[in-house]
N, C-alpha and C positions, 0 to 999 in steps of 0.2 A: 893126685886126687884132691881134688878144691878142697870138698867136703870135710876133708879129715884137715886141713887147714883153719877152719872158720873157726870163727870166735865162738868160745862156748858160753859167752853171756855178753850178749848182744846189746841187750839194754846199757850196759854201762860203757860201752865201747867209747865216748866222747872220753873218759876217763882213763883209757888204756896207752900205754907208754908209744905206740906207734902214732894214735891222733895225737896224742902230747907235743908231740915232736913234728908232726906236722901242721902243728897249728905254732909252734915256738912258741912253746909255754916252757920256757926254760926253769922260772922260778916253781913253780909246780913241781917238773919234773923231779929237781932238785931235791926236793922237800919227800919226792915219793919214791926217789932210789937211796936214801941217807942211809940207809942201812935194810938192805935187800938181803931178803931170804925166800925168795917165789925167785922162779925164771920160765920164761915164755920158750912152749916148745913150737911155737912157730918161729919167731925169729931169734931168741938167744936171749932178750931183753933181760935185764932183772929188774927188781921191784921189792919196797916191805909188805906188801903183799897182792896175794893171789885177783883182785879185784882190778888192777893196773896192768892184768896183762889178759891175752886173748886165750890162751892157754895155759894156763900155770899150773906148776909142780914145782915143786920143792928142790931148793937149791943143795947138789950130795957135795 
């Protein structure tokens, strides 16, 4: 189901760890998974926080 896929904040998406990574924003990236406690339940991503990813919840 797509829908349950999408990003739940849309607006900041240029920010989220999948355009990160497809734009090779390495030094970014770097600086936004140094210490990750969010993970994207779309694709597994992690992040320090929930605003770098499309889905986030909290890393158990």
């Amino acid at each position: 189901m797509e829908s349950e896929r999408a990003c739940k904040i849309p607006d900041d998406h240029a920010g989220h760890i999948c355009e990160l990574e497809n734009s090779q924003e390495w030094d970014i990236l770097a600086k936004v998974t140094s210490n990750p406690s969010m993970k994207c339940e779309n694709c597994g991503a992690v992040a320090n926080s929930g605003r770098n990813l499309c889905m986030p919840t909290e890393l158990s």
